[in-house]
N, C-alpha and C positions, 0 to 999 in steps of 0.2 A: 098274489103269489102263493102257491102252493093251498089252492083254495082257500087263502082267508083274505080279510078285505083290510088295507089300511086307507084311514080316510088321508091322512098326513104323512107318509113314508120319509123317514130320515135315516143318514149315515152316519155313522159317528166316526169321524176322519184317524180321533185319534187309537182306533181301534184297527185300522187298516194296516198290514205291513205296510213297509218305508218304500217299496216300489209303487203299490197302487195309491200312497198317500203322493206319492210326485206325479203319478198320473191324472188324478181329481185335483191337484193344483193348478195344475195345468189347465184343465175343463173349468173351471171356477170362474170363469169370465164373461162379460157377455157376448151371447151368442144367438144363435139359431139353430133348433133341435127341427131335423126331414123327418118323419116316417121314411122306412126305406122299401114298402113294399106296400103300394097301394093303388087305388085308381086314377089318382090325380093327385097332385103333389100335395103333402098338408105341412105344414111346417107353423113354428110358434116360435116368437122372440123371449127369449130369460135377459134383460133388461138389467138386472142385475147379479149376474153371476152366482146366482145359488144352487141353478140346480145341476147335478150330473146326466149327464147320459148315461142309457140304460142299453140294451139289446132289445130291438131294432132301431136304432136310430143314426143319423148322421150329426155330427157336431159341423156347425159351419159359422168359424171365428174369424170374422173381415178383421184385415189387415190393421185396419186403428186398433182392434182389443186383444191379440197376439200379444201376449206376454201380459198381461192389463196394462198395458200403455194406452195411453190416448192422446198422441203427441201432437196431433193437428185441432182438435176438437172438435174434430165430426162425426167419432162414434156411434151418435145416436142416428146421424144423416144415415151414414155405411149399414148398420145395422135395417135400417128403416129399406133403404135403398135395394139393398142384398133381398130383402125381408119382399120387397113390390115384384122383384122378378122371378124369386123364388113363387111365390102363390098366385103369379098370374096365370087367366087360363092358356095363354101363350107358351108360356114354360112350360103345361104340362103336357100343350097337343106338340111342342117339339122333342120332349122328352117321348110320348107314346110314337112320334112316327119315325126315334133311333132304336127305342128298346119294348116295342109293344109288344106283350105276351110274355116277358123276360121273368115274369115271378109267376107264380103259383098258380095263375088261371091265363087266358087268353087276354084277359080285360086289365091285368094289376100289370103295374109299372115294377120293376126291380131296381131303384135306384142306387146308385155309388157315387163314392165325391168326387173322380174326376167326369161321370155323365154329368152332376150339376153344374162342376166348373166348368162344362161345356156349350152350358145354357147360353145362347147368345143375347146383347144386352141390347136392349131396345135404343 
């Protein structure tokens, strides 16, 4: 950021105004963080809710971690599960053949969260 390097990047929540500190509470759960502009879908699971989203990315909180509930006790399943169809190469040749060329070259994907909630599930 702003050409310097941090090896560890931290927020310090309680230094946020009271909107974006309801906002990063919100995100504090776990999740799965999309690239949203790329050649093929790349996505990573935060397993524990630590980290935030930043620009560009996509937040994508299955239904058991919503609110940090985990009422049925399959979170890690949902997370795992969401996590296999998000990174398959399936998901990214159906993604490239609704939205090929949609970002910045002919070749990157542009994706948004209702093209992923669009993904169909195997």
């Amino acid at each position: 950021f702003a050409k310097q390097r941090f090896a560890a990047p931290r927020v310090a929540l309680d230094r946020l105004e009271p909107k974006l500190q309801r906002w990063a509470a919100q995100r504090l759960a776990p999740k799965i963080l999309v690239a949203n502009q790329t050649r093929v879908i790349e996505a990573v699971i935060d397993r524990t809710g630590e980290w935030l989203p930043s620009v560009p990315t996509i937040t994508c909180i299955p239904r058991a971690h919503a609110g940090n509930d985990d009422h049925d006790g399959d979170g890690a399943k949902d997370l795992d599960g969401v996590f296999a169809v998000l990174a398959s190469p399936a998901a990214s040749e159906w993604v490239r053949h609704h939205a090929a060329g949609s970002g910045l070259s002919a070749t990157s994907l542009r994706l948004s969260p209702a093209l992923l909630a669009a993904i169909p599930l195997p």
